[in-house]
C-alpha positions as CSV (number, residue, x, y, z in Angstrom):
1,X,0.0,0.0,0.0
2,X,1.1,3.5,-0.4
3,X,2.5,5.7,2.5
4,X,2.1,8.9,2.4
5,X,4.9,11.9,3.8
6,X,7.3,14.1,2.9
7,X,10.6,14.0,0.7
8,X,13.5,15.9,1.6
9,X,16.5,16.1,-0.8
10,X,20.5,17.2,-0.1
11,X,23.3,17.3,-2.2
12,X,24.3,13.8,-1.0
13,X,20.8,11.9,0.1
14,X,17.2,11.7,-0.1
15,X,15.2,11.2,2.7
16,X,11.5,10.3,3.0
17,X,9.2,10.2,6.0
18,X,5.6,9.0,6.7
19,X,2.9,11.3,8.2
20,X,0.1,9.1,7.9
21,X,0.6,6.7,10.6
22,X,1.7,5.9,14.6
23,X,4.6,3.7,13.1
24,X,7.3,5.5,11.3
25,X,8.3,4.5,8.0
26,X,11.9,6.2,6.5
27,X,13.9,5.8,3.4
28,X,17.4,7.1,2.8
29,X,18.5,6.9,-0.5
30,X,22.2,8.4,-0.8
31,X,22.0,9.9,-4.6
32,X,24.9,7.8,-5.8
33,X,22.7,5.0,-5.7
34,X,20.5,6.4,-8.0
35,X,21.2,4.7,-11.5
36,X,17.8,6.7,-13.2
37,X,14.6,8.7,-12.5
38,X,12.0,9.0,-14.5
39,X,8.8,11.2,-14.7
40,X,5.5,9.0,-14.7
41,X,2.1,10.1,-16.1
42,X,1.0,13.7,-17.5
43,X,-1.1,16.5,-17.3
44,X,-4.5,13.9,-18.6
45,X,-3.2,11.4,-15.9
46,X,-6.1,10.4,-13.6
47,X,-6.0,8.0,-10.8
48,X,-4.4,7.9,-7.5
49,X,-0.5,7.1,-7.7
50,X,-0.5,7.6,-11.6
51,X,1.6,10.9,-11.6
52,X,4.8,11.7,-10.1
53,X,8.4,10.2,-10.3
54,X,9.8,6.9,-10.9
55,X,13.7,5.9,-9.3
56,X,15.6,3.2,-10.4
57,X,18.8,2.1,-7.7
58,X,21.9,0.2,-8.5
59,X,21.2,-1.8,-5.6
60,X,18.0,-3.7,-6.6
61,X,15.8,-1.3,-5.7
62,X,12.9,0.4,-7.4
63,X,10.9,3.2,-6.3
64,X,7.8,5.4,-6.9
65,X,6.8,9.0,-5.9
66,X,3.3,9.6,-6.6
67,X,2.8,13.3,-6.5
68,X,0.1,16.3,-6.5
69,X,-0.4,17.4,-10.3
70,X,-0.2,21.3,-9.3
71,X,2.8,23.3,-7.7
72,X,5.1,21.9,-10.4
73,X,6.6,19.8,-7.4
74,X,7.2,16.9,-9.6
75,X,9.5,19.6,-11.9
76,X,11.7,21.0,-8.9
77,X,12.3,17.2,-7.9
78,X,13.1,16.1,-10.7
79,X,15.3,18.5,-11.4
80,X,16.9,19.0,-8.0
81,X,17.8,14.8,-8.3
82,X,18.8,14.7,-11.7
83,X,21.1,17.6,-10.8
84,X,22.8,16.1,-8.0
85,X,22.7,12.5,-8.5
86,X,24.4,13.0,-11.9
87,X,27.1,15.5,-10.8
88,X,29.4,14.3,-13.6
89,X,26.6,15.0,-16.5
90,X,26.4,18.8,-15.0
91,X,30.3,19.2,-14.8
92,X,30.0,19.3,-11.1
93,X,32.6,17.3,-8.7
94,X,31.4,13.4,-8.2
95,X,31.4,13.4,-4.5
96,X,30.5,15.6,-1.5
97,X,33.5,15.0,1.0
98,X,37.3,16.6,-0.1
99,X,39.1,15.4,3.5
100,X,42.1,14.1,3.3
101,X,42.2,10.8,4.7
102,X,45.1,8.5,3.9
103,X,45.3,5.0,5.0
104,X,48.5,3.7,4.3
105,X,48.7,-0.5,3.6
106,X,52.3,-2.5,3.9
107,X,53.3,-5.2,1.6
108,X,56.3,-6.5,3.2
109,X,54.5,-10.0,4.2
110,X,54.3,-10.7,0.7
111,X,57.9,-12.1,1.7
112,X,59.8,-9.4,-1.3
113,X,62.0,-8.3,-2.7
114,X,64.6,-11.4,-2.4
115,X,67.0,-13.1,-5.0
116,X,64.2,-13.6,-7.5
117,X,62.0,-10.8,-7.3
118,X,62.6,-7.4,-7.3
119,X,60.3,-3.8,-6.8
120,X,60.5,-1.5,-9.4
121,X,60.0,2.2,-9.8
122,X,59.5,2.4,-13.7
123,X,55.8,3.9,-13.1
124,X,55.8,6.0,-10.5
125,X,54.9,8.7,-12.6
126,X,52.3,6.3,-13.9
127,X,54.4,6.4,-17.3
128,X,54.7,2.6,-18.4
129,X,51.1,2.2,-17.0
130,X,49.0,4.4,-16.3
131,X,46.3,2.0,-14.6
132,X,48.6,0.4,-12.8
133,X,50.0,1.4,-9.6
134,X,53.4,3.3,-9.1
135,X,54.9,0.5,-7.3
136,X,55.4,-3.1,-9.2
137,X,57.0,-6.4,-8.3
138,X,58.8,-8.2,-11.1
139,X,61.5,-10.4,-11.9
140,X,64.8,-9.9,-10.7
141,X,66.6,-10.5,-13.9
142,X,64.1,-8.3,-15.7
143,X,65.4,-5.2,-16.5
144,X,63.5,-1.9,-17.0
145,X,64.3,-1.9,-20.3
146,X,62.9,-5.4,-20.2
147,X,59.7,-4.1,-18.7
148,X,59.0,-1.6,-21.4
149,X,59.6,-3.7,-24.5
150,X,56.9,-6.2,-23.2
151,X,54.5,-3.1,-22.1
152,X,54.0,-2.1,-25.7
153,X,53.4,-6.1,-26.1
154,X,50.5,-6.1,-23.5
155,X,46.9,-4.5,-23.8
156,X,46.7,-1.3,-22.4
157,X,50.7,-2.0,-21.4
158,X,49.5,-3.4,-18.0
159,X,52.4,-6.5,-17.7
160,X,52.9,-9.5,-15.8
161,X,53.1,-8.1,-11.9
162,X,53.5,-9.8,-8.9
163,X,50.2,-10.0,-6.7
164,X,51.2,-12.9,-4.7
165,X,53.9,-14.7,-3.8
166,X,54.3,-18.4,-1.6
167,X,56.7,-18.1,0.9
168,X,57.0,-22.1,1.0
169,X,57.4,-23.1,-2.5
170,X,58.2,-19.9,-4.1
171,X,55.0,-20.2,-6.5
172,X,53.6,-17.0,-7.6
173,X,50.3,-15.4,-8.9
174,X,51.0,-12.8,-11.4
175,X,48.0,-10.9,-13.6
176,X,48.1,-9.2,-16.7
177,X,46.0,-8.2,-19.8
178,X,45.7,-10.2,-22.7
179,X,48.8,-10.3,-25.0
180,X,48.6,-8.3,-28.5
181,X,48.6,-11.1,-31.5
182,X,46.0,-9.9,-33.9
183,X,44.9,-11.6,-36.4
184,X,48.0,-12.3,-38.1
185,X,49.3,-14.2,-35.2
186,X,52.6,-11.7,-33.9
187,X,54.9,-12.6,-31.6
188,X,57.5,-10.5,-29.3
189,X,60.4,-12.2,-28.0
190,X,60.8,-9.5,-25.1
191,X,57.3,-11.2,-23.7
192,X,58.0,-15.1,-24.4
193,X,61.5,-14.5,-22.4
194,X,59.8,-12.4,-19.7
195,X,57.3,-15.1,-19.0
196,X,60.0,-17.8,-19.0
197,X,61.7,-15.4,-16.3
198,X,58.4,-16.1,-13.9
199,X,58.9,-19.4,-14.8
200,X,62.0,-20.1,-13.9
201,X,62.0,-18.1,-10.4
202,X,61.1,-21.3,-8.3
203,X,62.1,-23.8,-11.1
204,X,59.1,-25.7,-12.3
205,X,59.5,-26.6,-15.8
206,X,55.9,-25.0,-17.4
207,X,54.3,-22.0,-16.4
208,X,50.4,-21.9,-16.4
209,X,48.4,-19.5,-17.7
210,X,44.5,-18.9,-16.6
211,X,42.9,-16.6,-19.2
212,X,39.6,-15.8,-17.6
213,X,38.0,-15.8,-20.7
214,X,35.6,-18.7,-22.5
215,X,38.2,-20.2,-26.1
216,X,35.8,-18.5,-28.7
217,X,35.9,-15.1,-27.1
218,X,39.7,-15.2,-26.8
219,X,39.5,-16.1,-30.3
220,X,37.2,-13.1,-31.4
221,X,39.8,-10.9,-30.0
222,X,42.1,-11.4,-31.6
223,X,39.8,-9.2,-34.5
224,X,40.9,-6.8,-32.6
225,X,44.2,-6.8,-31.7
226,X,44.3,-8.6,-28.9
227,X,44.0,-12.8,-28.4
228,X,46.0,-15.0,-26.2
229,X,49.5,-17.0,-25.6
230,X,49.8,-19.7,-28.6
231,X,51.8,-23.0,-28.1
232,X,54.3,-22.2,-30.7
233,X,55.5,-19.1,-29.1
234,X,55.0,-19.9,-25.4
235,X,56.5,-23.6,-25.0
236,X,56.8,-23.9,-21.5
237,X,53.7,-22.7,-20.9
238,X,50.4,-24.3,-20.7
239,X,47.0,-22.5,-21.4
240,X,43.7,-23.0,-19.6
241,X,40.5,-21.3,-20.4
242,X,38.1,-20.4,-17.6
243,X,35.5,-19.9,-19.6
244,X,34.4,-16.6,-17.6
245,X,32.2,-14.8,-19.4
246,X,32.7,-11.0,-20.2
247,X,30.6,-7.3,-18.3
248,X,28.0,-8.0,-20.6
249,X,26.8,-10.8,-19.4
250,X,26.9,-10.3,-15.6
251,X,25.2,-7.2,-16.4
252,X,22.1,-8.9,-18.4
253,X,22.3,-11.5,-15.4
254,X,22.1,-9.6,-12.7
255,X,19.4,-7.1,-14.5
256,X,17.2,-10.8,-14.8
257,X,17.9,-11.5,-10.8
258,X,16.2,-8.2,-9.6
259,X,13.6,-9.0,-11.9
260,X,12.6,-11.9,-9.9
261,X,13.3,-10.6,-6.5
262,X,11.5,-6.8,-6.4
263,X,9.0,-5.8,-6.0
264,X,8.0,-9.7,-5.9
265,X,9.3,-12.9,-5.6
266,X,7.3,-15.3,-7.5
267,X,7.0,-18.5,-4.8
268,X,5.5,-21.4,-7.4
269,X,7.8,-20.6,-10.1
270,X,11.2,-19.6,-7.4
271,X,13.9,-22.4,-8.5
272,X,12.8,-21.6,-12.0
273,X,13.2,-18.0,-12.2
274,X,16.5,-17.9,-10.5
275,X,18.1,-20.3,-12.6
276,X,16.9,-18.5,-16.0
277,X,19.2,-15.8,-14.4
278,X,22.0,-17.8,-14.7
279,X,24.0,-15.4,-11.4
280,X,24.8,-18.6,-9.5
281,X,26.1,-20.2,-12.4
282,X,28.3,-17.0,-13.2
283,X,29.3,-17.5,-9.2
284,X,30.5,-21.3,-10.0
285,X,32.4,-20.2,-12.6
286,X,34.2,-17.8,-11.1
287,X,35.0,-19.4,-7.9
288,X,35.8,-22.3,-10.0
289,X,38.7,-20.4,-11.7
290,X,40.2,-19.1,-8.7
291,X,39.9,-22.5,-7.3
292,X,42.1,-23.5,-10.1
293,X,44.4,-21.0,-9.7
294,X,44.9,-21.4,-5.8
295,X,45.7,-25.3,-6.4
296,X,48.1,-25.1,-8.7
297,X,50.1,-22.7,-6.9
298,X,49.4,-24.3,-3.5
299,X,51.5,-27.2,-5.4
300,X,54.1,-25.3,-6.3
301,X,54.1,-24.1,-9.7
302,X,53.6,-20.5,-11.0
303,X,50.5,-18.9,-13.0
304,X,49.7,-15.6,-15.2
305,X,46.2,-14.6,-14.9
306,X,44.7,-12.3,-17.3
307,X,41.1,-11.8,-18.9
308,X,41.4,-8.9,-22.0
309,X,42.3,-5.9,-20.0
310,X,43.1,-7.4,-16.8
311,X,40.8,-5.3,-14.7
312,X,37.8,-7.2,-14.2
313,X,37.5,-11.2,-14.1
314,X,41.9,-11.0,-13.2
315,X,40.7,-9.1,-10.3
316,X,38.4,-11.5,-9.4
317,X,40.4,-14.8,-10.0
318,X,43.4,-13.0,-7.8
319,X,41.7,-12.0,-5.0
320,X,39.4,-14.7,-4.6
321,X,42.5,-17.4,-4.9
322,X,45.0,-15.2,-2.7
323,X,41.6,-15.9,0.0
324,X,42.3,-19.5,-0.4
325,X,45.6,-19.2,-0.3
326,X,46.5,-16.9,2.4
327,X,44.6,-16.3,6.1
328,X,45.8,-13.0,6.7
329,X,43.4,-11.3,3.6
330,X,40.6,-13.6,5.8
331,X,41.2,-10.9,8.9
332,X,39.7,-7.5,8.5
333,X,42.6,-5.6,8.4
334,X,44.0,-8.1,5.6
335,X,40.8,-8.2,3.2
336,X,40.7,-4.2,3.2
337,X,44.5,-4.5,2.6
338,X,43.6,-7.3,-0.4
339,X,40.7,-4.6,-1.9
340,X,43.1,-1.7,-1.9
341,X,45.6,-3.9,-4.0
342,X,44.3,-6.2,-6.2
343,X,41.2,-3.8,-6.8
344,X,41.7,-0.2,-6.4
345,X,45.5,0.1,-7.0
346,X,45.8,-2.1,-10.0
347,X,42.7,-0.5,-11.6
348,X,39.4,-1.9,-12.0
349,X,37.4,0.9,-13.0
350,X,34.8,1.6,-10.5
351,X,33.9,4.5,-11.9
352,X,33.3,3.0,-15.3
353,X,31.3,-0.3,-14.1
354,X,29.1,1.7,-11.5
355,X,28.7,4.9,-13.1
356,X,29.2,7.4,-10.4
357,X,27.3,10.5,-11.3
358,X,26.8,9.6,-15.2
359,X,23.1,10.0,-16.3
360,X,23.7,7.4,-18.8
361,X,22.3,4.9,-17.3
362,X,22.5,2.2,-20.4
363,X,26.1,2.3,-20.8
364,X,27.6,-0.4,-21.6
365,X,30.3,0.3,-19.8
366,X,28.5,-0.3,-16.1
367,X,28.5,-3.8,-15.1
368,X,28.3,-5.8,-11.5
369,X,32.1,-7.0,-11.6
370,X,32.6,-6.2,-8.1
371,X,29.3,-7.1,-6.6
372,X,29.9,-10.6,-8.3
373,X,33.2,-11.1,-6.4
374,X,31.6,-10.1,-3.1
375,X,28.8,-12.2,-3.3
376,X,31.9,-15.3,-3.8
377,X,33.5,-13.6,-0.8
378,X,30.3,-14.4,1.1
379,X,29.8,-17.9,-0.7
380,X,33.3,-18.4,1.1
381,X,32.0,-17.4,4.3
382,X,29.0,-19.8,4.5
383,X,31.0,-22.7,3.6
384,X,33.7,-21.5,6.5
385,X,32.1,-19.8,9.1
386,X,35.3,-20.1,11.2
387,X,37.9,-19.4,8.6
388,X,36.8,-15.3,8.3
389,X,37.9,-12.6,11.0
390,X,34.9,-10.1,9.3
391,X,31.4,-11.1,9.2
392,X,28.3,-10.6,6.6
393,X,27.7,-6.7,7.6
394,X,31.3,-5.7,6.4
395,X,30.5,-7.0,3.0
396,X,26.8,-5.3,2.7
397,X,28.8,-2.3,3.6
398,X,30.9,-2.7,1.3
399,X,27.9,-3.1,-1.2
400,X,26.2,-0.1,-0.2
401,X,29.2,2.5,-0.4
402,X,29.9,0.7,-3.6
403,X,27.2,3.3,-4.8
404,X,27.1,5.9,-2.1
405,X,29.9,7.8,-2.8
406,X,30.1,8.9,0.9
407,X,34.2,7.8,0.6
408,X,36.6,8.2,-2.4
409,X,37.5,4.3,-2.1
410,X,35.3,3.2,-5.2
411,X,34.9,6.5,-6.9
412,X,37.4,6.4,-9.2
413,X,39.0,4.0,-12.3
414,X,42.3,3.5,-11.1
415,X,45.0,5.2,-9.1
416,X,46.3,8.0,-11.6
417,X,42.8,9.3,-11.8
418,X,42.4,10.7,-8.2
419,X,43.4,14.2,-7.9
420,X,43.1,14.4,-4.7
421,X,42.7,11.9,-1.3
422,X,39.4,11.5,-0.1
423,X,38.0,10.1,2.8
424,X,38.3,6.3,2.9
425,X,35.6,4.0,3.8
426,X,38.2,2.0,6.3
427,X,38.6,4.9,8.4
428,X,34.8,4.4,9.1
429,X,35.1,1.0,9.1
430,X,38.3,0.4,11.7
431,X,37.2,2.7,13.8
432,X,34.1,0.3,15.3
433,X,35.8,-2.8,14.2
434,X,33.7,-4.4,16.8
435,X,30.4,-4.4,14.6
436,X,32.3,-6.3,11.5
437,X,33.6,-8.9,13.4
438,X,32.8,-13.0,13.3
439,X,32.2,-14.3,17.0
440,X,33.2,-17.6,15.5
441,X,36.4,-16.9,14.0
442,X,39.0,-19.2,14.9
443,X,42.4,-18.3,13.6
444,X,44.3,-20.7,11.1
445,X,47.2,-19.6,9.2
446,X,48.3,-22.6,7.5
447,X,44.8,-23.3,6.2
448,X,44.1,-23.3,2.3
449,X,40.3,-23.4,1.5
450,X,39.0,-25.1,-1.3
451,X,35.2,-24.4,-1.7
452,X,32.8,-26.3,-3.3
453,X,31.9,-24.6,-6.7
454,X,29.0,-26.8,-7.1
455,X,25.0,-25.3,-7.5
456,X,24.2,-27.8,-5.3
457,X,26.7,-25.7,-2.3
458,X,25.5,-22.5,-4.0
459,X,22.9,-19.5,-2.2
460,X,21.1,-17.0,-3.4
461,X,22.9,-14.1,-0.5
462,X,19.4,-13.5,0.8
463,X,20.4,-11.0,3.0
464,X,22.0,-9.0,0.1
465,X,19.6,-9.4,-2.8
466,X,16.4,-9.2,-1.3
467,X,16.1,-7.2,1.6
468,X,14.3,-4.2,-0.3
469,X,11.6,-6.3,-0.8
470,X,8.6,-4.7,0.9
471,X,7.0,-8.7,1.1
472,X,9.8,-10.2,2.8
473,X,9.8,-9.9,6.6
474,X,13.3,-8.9,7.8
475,X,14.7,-10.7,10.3
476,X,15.9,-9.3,13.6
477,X,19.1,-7.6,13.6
478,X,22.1,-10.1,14.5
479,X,24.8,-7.6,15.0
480,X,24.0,-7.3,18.8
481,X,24.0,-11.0,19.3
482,X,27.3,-10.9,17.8
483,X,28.7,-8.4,20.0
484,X,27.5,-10.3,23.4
485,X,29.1,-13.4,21.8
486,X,32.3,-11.4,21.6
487,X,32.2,-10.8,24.8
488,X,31.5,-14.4,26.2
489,X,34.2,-15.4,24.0
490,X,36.3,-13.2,25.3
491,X,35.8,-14.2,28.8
492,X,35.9,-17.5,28.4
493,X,39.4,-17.2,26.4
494,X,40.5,-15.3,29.6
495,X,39.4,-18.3,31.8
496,X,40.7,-20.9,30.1
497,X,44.4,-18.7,29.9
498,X,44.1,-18.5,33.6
499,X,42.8,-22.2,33.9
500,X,45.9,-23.7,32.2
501,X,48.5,-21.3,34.0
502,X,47.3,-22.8,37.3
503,X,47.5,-26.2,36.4
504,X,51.1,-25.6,34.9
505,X,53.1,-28.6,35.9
506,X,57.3,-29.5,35.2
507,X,55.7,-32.0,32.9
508,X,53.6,-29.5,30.4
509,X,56.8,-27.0,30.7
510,X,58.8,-30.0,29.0
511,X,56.0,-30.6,26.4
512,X,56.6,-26.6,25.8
513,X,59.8,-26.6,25.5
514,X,60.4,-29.6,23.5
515,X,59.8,-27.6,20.6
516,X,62.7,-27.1,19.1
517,X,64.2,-25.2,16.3
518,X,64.0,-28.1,14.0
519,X,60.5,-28.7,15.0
520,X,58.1,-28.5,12.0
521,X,55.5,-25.4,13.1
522,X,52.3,-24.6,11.4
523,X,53.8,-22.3,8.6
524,X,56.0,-25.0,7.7
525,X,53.2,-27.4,6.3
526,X,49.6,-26.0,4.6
527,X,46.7,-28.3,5.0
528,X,44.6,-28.7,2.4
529,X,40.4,-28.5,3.2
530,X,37.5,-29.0,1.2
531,X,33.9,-29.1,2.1
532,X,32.2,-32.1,1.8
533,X,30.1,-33.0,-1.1
């Protein structure tokens, strides 16, 4: 049913209120979120609710102002909305907050630079790349020189980088862009040796590379310029498509999944309807691929990950298998540390995919790249509840400032493009760290996790999707519960430390000092988990 109140509209949100009834009813819409409005009806419009204004959200929400005909209301609205949620379409600045706010992130537990890997200056004027970051890891015997002959090799010149490296067996996760062939099939020496170099840094005999991307579309690139690593020129490599499929797609799929979920959810026809959207089966895929990647380099040999530009699905894959790979991204601190790096510094375009402050709200530029990863961050967390410091409300956070532009964190394309620092969503974030964290984490650091990418181990993230829908009774908030359990944790970690210091015998001092330095410890072996089928 309709309520009826008052709008009231900033330069950053708008707000509605009830007046017709004892319980209140709000909405706050930051503009951001706003992907278009619309006016509905016209002056011969009759009817109650058949005039006024029609809002579209980027985060699955529709809604509908039905206003009084006379006043021109509707026209100052519309006009006050359209003006300020599409700064960038009136040449006007894309964000309301100018602070400076820097949060500095450290890399040095990445275990480099050492005999085989080295950091490199060559863009810190963003001149070799300029959507990459200013600091790069590479090879050690690759020269700068090196670095630029196989730039003007690469698409948009974004190389082979470093994002991860295995302190154990020396394997590495490196991400790229998509290697210029063409059609006639060229080849550069600089980039066949250059990829040899990564493979030959721990000394497995082939290097393997993930492109993201299903065979034919690889193919079809190469119509364009682009394509991928052929046998003949890249013999100790191997070549795996993922079979990921490209901004389009996830776009169209996601567009289909809030068809189904607001402003209903069709029951009889539920199982049906979500899998004519195909999202969960984009999930698989992509979790699948980074599943991939984190095995192979778990057992010890190398991999280049690229999709065409290296900025969306190579996000993705090397993030998602870094997760797998490594516990400290699973703390707080480490995935803001993991979203800052693999995200924001080596350029996914955030501004591009959401559309901050563009009016054009069909281009075909916008697409749900990083909404898709969280949601398999959150897959992650279901299938180990105990593996992840941060809890579900950190990643809807994350969804919702995605759009707000309250922070600079996702406002722009890449690192070049930010004029100036803005305030950073972690400040916000870190400084109540107590309402993002899992009561049930239970620290593991030589833990790799191997999800299941299977539909059958696949949700829709309820929580996420479909909590606009006015139908759908919300369930009660658990972010208090998890606070108490916090504290009971807490005290009962307290106990137990003062429990086994009073029953500290000779005996259990031996056990503790029989640890010596030859002793294997838990860094020294990585334990491989899967979730049961």
């Amino acid at each position: 049913a309709a309520v009826k109140g008052k709008v009231f509209i900033t330069n950053y949100r708008l707000y509605f209120k009830n007046t017709d009834s004892e319980m209140p009813v709000t909405l706050d819409v930051p503009l951001g979120v706003i992907s278009r409005v619309e006016k509905m009806g016209g002056a011969s419009s009759r009817g109650e609710n058949s005039y006024g204004l029609e809002i579209t959200c980027k985060d699955m929400r529709n809604l509908r102002f039905a206003l009084k005909q006379e006043g021109h209301s509707r026209r100052d609205i519309f006009e006050i909305i359209f003006k300020y949620a599409f700064p960038l379409s009136h040449g006007m600045v894309s964000c309301a907050f100018t602070k400076v706010c820097v949060l500095f992130f450290c890399s040095g537990c990445q275990g480099v630079p050492n005999s085989e890997w080295r950091v490199t200056f060559i863009n810190k004027n963003y001149e070799l790349c300029d959507t990459y970051p200013t600091i790069l890891v590479v090879p050690y015997k690759a020269t700068d020189e090196d670095l630029k002959r196989v730039a003007t090799f690469r698409s948009r010149c974004r190389i082979p980088v470093l994002s991860w490296f295995h302190k154990e067996n020396h394997a590495v996760i490196m991400r790229c862009s998509q290697p210029l062939v063409g059609m006639s099939g060229k080849r550069n020496k600089d980039d066949e040796r250059y990829l040899d170099l990564i493979r030959e840094a721990n000394g497995t005999t082939k290097l393997t590379i993930y492109d993201a991307r299903p065979n034919v579309n690889a193919v079809a690139n190469k119509a364009t310029g682009g394509g991928y690593e052929g046998d003949d020129a890249y013999q100790n490599a191997e070549l795996v498509f993922l079979d990921i499929h490209n901004i389009h797609v996830m776009r169209e799929s996601l567009k289909k999944l809030k068809d189904i979920v607001y402003p209903n959810v069709e029951e009889s026809h539920w199982l049906s309807s979500l899998e004519s959207t195909h999202w969960l089966e984009h999930i698989k895929l992509v979790l699948s691929g980074a599943i991939q990647v984190a095995d192979k380099v778990s057992s010890g040999s190398s991999v280049v990950v690229h999709c065409s530009d290296g900025w969306d699905r190579t996000a993705q894959l090397t993030s998602l298998s870094m997760l797998m790979l490594d516990s400290y991204y699973r703390t707080l601190r480490g995935f803001q540390v993991l979203l800052e790096k693999e995200w924001i510094g080596f350029g996914h375009k955030f501004a591009s995919r959401i559309g901050h402050g563009d009016k054009n709200h069909a281009d075909q530029d916008r697409s749900p790249i990083f909404v898709q990863f969280i949601d398999c961050v959150w897959q992650m967390t279901k299938q180990f509840p105990t593996a992840f410091e941060f809890n579900e409300r950190l990643l809807v956070v994350i969804l919702d400032h995605l759009y707000s532009c309250r922070f600079g964190t996702f406002l722009y394309n890449c690192e070049s493009a930010r004029e100036s620092n803005t305030v950073s969503l972690w400040s916000s974030v870190n400084s109540d760290t107590s309402l993002y964290i899992n009561p049930f984490y239970t620290p593991e650091s030589s833990r790799v996790l191997y999800p299941v990418a299977s539909m059958r181990h696949l949700e829709l993230w309820v929580t996420y999707y479909i909590r606009w829908n006015p139908r759908i009774q919300h369930q009660s908030p658990v972010e208090q519960r998890y606070k108490e359990l916090l504290v009971l944790r807490d005290q009962y970690l307290k106990k137990l430390e003062e429990l086994q210091l009073s029953d500290s015998t000779p005996s259990s001092t031996h056990l503790t000092n029989s640890s010596t330095p030859n002793a294997a410890t838990p860094n020294q072996h990585i334990t491989h988990l899967q979730t049961p089928f």
